[in-house]
N, C-alpha and C positions, 0 to 999 in steps of 0.2 A: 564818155568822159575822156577826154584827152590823156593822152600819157605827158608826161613832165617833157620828155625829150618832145612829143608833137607841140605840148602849151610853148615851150622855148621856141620852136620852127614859125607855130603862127603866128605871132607876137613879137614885130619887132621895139627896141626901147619906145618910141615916139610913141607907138600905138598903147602899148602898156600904159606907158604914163599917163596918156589920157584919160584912160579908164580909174585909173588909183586915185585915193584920194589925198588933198595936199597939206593934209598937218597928218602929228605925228598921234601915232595909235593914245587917246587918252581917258578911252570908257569903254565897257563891255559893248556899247551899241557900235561904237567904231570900230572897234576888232570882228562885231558881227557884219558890219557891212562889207568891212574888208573881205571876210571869206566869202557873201553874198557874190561879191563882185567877180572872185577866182572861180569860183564854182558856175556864175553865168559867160563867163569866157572860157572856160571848157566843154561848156555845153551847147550853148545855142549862140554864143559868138557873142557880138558888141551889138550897139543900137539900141534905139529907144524902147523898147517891146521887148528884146530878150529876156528882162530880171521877170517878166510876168510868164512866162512859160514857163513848164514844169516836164522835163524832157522824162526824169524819172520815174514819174508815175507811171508809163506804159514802157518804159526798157526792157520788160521780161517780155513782151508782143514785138518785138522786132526783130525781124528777119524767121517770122512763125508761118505758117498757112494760114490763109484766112484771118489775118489777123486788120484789115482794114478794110472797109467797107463807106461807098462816096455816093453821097446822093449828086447828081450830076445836072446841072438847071443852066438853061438859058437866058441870059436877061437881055441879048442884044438886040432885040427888034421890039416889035409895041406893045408887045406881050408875051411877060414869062411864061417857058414850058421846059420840060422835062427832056433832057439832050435827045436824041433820035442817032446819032452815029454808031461806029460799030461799039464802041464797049456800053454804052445804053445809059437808060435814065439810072442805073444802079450798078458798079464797078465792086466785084468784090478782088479785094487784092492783096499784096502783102507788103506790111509794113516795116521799111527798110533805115538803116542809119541815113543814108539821104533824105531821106521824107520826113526827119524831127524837124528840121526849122519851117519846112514847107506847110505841114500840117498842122502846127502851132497850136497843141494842145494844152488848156490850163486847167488844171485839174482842179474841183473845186472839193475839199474831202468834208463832204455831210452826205449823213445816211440818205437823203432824200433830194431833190434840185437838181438840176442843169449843173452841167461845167461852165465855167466862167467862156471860153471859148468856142466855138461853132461844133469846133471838135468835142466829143463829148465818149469817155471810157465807158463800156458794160462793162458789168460784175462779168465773174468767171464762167465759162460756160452759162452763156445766155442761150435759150432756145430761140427759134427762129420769127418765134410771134414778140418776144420779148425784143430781140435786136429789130423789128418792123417798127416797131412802137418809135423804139429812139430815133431810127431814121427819119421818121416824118416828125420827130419833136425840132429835128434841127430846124424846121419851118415852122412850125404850131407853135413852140416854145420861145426856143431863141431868139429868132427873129419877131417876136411880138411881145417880148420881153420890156420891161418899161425902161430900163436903164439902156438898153437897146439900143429903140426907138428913141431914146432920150440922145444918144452919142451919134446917131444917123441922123438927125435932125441937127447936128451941129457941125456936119461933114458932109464935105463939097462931094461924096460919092456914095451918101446915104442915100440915095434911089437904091442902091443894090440890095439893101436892106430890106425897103419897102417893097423892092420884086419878091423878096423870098417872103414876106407876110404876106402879099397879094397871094400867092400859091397857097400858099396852109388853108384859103378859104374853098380850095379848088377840090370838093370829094373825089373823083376822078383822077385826080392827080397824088392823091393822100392813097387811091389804093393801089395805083399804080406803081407806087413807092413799097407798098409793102410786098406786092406780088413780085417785084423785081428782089426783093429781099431773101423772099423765100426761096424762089426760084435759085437764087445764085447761092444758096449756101443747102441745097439737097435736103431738106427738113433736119439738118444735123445743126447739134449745136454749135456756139463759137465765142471764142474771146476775144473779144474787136475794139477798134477804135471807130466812130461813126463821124463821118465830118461833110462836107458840101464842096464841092470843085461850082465855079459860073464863070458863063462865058459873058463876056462885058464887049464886046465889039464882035461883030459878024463876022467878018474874016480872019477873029480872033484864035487864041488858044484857050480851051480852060485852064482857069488859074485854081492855084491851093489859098486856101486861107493866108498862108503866109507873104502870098503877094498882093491880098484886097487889104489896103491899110484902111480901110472901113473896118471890116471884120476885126484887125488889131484891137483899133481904138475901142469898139464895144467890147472887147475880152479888157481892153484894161479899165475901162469905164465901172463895167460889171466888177472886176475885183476889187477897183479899189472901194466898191459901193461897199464890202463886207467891211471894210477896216472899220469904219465910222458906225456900226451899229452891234457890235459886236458886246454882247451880256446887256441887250437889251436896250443899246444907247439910241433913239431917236437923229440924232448928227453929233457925232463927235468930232467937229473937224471946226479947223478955225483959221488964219493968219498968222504967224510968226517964224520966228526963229528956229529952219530948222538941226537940230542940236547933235547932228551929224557935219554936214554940210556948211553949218552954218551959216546958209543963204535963207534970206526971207522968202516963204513958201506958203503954199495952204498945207497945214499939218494935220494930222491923225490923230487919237490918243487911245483907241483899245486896238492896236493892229496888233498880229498874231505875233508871236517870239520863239525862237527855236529854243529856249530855255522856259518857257513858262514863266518869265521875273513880271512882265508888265500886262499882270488881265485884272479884272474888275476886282475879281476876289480874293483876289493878295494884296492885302493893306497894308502890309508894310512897308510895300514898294509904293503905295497912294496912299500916305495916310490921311484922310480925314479926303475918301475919294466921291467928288458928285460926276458920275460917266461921262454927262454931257463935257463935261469941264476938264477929262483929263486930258486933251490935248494942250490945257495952259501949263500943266506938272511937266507932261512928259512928248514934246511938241517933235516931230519926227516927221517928216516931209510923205510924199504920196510913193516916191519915187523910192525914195531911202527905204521906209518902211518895208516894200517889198523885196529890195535887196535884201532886205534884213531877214526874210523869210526866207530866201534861196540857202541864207549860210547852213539851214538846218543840216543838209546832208554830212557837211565838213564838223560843223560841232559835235552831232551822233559819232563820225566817225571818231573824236577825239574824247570820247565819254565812254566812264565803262563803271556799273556796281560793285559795287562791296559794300560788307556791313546792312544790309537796306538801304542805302543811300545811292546817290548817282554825283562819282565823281566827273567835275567838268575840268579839264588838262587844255587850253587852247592854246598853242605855238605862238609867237608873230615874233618881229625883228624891233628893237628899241630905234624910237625916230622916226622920220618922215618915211612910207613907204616908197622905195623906188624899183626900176623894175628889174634890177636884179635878186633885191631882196624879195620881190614878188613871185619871181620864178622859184627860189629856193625855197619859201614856204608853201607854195605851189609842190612843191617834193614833197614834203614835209606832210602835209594834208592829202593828198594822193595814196602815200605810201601809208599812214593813218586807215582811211577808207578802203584802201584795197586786202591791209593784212589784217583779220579779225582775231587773230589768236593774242596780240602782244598791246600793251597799251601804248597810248601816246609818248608816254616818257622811253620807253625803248623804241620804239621809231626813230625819236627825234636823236638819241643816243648812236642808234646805228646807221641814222642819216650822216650825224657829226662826225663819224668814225671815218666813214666812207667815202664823204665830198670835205672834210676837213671846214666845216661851216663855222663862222664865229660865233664862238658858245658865250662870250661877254655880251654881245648883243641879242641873243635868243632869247627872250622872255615868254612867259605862259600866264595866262589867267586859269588861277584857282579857282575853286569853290566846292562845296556841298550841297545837294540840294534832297532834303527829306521830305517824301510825300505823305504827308496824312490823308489829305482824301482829295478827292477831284478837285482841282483848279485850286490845290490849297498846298504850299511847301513852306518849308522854311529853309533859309538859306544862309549858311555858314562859313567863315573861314575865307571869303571873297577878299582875293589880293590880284592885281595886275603885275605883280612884281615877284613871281613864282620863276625859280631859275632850275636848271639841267641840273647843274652842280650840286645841288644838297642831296637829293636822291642818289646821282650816281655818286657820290661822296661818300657817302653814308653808306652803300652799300660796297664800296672799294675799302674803305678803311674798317669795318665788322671786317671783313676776307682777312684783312692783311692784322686785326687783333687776333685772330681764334689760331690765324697760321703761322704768325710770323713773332710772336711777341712772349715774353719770360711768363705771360700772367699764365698762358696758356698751352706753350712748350718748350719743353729743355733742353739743354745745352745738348749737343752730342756727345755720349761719355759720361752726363748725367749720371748719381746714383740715387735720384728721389724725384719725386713726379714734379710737376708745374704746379701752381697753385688752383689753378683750375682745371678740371676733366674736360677731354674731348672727348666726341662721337662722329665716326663718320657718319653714323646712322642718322645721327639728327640735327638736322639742318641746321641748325643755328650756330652750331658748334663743331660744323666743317665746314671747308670750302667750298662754295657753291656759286661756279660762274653763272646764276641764275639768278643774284640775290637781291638785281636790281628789279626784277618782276617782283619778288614778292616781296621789296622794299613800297613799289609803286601800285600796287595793287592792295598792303594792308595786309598782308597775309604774315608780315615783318612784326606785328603788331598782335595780330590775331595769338600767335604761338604763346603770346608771356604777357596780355592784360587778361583781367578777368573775361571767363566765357559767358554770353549772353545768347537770347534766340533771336537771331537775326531777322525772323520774320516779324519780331515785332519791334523794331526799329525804334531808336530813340534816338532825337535831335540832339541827345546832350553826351550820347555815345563818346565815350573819351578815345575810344579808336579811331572813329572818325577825326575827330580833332587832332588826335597827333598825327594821323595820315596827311591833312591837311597842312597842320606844324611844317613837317616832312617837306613837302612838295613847294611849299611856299617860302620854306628858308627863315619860318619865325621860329623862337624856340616853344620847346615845352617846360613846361612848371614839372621840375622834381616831386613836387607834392603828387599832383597827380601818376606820375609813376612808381614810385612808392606802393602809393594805395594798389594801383593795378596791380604792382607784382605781387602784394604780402594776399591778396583778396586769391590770386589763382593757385598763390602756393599752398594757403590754406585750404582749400578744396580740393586739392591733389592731395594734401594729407589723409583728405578725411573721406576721400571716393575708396572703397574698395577695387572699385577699375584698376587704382595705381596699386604697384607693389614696392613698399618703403619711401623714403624720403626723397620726393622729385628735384634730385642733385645737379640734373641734365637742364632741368628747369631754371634753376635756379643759375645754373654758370650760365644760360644763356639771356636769361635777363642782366647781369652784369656786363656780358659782352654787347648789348644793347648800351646800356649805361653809360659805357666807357666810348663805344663809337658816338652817344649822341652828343658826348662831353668834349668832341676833339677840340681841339683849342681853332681849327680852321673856318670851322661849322658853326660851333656856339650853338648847336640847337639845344639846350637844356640851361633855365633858369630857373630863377625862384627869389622869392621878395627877404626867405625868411634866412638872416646872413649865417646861422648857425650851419644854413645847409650848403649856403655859397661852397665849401670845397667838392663837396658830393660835385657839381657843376664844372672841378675844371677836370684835365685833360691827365690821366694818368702817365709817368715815365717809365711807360715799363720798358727794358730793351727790345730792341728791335732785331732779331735776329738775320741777318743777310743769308746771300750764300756762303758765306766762311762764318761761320759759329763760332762767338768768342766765348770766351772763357770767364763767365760772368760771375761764379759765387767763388769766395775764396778760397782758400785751401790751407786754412791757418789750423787744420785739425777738429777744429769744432763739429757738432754734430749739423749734418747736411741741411737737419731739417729746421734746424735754429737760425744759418744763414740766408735759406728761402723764406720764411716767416719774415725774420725782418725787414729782407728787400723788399718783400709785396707787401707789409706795410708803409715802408716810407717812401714806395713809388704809388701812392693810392691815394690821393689827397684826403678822400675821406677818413680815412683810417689815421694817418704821420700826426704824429704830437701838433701840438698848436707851438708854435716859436713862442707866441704870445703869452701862454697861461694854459692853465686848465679853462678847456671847454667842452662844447657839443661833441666835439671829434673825440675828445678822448671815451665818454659814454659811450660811441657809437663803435672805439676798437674796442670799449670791454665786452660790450654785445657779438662783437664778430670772433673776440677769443674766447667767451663762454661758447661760441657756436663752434669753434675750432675742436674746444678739448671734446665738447660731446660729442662729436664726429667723429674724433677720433678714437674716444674710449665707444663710443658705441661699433666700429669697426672690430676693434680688438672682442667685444664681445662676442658681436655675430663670430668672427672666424677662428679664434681661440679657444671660449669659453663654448662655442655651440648655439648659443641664447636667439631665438625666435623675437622677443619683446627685448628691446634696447635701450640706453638713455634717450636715443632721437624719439623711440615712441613714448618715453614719460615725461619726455619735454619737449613736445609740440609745438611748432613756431604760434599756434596761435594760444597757448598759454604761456608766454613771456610775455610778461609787464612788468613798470619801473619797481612795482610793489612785490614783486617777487624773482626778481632779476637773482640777489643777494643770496635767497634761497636756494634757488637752483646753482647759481655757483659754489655756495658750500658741501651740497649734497655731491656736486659733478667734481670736485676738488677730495673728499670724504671717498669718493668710490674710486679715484685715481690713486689713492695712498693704498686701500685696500688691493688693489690690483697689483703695486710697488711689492708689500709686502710678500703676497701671494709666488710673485715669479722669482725675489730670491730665497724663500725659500726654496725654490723647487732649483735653486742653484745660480739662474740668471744675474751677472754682476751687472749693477746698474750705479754711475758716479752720484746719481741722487734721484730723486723723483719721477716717475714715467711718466714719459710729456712734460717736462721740467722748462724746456721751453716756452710753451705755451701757461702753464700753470703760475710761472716766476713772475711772467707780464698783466697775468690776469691778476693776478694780487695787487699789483699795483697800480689797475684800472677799477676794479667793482669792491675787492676787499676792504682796502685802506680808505679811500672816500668811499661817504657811505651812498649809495643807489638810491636810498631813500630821498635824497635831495636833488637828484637829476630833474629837469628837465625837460630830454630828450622825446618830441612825439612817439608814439608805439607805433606808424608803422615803417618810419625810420630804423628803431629798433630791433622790431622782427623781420627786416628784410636783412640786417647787417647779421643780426644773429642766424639765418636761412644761411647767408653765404658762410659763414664761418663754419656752421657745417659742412655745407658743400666742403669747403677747403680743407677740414678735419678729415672727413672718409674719403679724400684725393691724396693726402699726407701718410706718402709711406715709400717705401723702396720703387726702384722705376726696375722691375723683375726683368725686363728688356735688357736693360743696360747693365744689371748686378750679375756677375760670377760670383759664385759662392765661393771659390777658391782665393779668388783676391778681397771681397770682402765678405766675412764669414760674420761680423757681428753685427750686418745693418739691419736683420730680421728682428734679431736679441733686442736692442736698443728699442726700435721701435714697440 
């Protein structure tokens, strides 16, 4: 395959253009012909016969020993025979990047048959009787082949054909072939290509296949004979519009697809399908069709699993293809196929980085594609209008929350954490110039929805779908991530694997949250308006390289003016202008999770206590109907603890956690819980985080001298 710098050398505009096709990309079949078309111009050039060769299927036998082997035949005088010159009726030789277009092999892949073309691949290590065999089939088979004989009979240079059947009936000539076989390969075995050299004039040269345009024509005669019978069809082929090209054609209707979208037995792509007849649904020219099968190489190479599934990432340029844009996806798809470690979306990211390519014009086709059983998928999440920018978005703006922002750290000089914990250790919740892989591979996903076993794949996998969300630039339904986070939080509660309350978990399904809410993105909807603010875009500051000076310094206790802030910068959480509603249910759930985070810290580290309020109130026993409860009892064991520390002397201006506790009264106390509303897993995801932010709520030991302040341990 060419390199991008040779495709640009061979191809000048004119020529390009010719080859491209002249409307603009507007079906997965066009975007496949497209790469059809790139991939048979790097490989076996232009012209009528290249999209039917298949140079790859024998590129690991080139430039090998022994890897080509040439039945060599005469047809220039009155009667065919077996060359007699020096390299003989049988050439064993080696098969060179010069000899792909010469030799024009078309590989035909069924366990059993002929190759479409003269040329015809052994299996691996073939023994010496086994490669004899094939050699004389290039005469016994091929050439008395009906589809053959059918394309020699309509070609002014079909004698040449009918010389090499004349020979298959020649025993003499059938063993001469094989003792020449054996002879030239020492009784060892080999991995070959087997094909026919004939001399067509006497004072000729022998020619390769690829100069007997007879031999073409029955390699394409023969393949295209597969399209039309293909799950059994009798002729599927017909007259019309073909729906690439758009030119009236004789069309195909089961020919092969480098995606598997269009065979017999995927009905959704043929509903209500009669075989013979699929060429009136889905009409695709003889021509097209086959380019359409060359693209496989460039779409494998832009496709990669996760989840069970196989996602499809295809590149192309918005608008007519021209042949600039043709060479630049030509990069794009090259550097795809040659790097296997990275997906399409970083390819195309550090193509964009490096040639400065227009990422307003770059588009991708999406998709999912889930296998159940042979020749049987489902196929999900298909958009043409899948962009760079949401992925590398998404994961530029996660970096720049977890690093750069009040939710998740503090001022310099701070004396009290951020509201949320970080971890270098884990990934979601540190910087990771890496995050656009496992934004684009799902792995983004994997960390904070519920765990499932991927070997038994579900089409309705919500990872999948927000992978796809993701890539394609639609949003995701809040409801659905809700459920995912409160479903793996609960299972981390209740796995002994984990140790305590998964806090790390939890701040980074929020930093999820908050990047999928950016107000530039919008990936994160929902029908139900109560959740609409969950959806928009949090203000938290931004911190630069000069760190401002963001909480006040009016005396108050530290941890009263970081509460407030990461309330009223949280749209989920900030009062409603409006009235009581959904938001305010959903701060009382995030301040009952606060105080018990934080009286359950003071337990563990003061009191000694193994069992805490986090373990007696479990994110998955909060509900509407016992919300009230546990706020009394968590409110009841915060006075007792008040009590406790002055007497043992600690002076406190009122209530431990007064801040927290003053605001919860006036969220779940005073209106009564009983009358909410609010869905549960709304509730247990806000009450998760409230914890989190409870046992993250304390002195920043970093930043406190005890000498300058001596009573922020006390207080707390």
């Amino acid at each position: 395959m060419l390199s991008p710098e040779a495709f640009r050398d061979a191809y000048d505009d004119e020529e390009l253009a010719e080859e491209l096709p002249d409307s603009p990309i507007g079906s997965l079949r066009d975007l496949q012909y497209l790469y059809g078309k790139l991939y048979t111009l790097a490989t076996t050039g232009g012209g009528e016969y290249a999209p039917y060769l298949t140079p790859d299927a024998a590129d690991d036998l080139i430039d090998t020993d022994d890897s080509l082997l040439v039945v060599r035949v005469d047809v220039s005088g009155t009667e065919p025979r077996l060359a007699d010159d020096h390299l003989g009726a049988v050439w064993l030789t080696r098969y060179t990047e010069g000899l792909v277009q010469q030799v024009s092999h078309c590989k035909y892949p069924a366990a059993r048959g002929i190759d479409h073309s003269v040329t015809h691949q052994a299996g691996r290590d073939s023994d010496p009787e086994k490669l004899a065999r094939y050699a004389k089939e290039r005469l016994t088979k091929w050439a008395t082949d009906d589809v053959v004989e059918t394309a020699a009979d309509a070609h002014e240079d079909g004698w040449i054909v009918e010389k090499l059947a004349e020979l298959s009936e020649d025993e003499d000539v059938l063993e001469a072939i094989e003792d020449g076989v054996k002879t030239s390969l020492g009784g060892e075995s080999a991995t070959a290509l087997l094909t026919v050299q004939v001399k067509t004039e006497t004072d000729g040269e022998y020619r390769w296949p690829g100069e007997v345009d007879v031999f073409l024509e029955a390699m394409r005669r023969r393949k295209l004979s597969k399209l039309v019978t293909k799950n059994k069809a009798d002729d599927s082929s017909g007259d019309a519009t073909d729906l690439v090209t758009r030119e009236p054609s004789r069309t195909v209707g089961t020919s092969e697809d480098p995606q598997n979208y269009f065979l017999g037995k995927q009905l959704e792509k043929f509903p209500g399908l009669d075989i013979e007849e699929a060429w009136r649904s889905h009409p695709i020219s003889e021509d097209a069709a086959v380019t359409v099968m060359n693209a496989e190489a460039f779409v494998e190479a832009c496709t990669y699993r996760t989840f069970g599934a196989k996602v499809y990432y295809l590149p192309y340029f918005f608008g007519r293809p021209t042949s600039e844009k043709a060479r630049d996806l030509y990069g794009l798809l090259y550097r795809a196929a040659d790097d296997g470690d990275t997906t399409p979306i970083e390819d195309a990211y550090e193509e964009h980085r490096e040639r400065d390519l227009d990422e307003t014009s770059l588009r991708f086709y999406v998709s999912a594609v889930m296998p159940h059983q042979m020749s049987r998928y489902d196929v999900f999440g298909e958009t043409l209008n899948g962009q760079l920018h949401y992925p590398k978005e998404l994961a530029f703006r996660h970096n720049r929350l977890v690093q750069n922002t009040s939710a998740f750290v503090t001022d310099e000089g701070d004396d009290w954490t951020a509201p949320m914990p970080t971890n270098e250790k884990w990934e979601l919740l540190a910087g990771d110039d890496n995050r656009l892989h496992a934004v684009s591979t799902g792995w983004y996903f994997y960390q904070t929805f519920a765990e499932r076993d991927d070997t038994d794949a579900d089409a309705d996998d919500p990872r999948i779908q927000a992978l796809v969300n993701v890539l394609s630039g639609e949003p995701i339904t809040v409801d659905v991530l809700l459920e995912e986070f409160v479903s793996r939080i609960i299972s981390e509660e209740t796995d002994d694997e984990y140790d305590g309350f998964p806090s790390f978990l939890v701040a980074s399904q929020f930093a999820q949250l908050c990047a999928l809410a950016d107000g530039d993105l919008e990936l994160l909807t929902t029908s139900d308006t109560e959740k609409e603010p969950i959806t928009r875009e949090p203000t938290y500051e931004e911190y630069t390289m000069e760190i401002p000076d963001i909480l006040a310094t009016d005396g108050g206790h530290p941890a009263d003016a970081k509460l407030e802030s990461f309330i009223q910068d949280t749209p989920a959480l900030a009062p409603d202008p409006d009235g009581p509603s959904i938001t305010d249910e959903r701060r009382g759930a995030f301040l009952l999770g606060a105080l018990v985070g934080d009286i359950a810290s003071y337990q563990e580290y003061s009191e000694d206590r193994s069992t805490t309020l986090v373990d007696q109130y479990p994110v998955k026993s909060i509900t509407r109907s016992r919300i009230k409860k546990v706020t009394q009892e968590t409110i009841a064991k915060t006075l007792t603890y008040t009590r406790q520390e002055k007497k043992e002397g600690k002076s406190y201006p009122g209530t431990k956690a007064d801040y927290i506790v003053d605001r919860l009264r006036e969220t779940i106390l005073d209106p009564d819980p009983d009358e909410w509303e609010i869905d549960t897993d709304d509730l247990r995801f806000y009450y998760a985080l409230g914890i989190t932010y409870g046992m993250n709520d304390h002195p920043d030991w970093e930043n406190v001298e005890s000498d300058d302040q001596p009573d922020l341990e006390e207080e707390h």
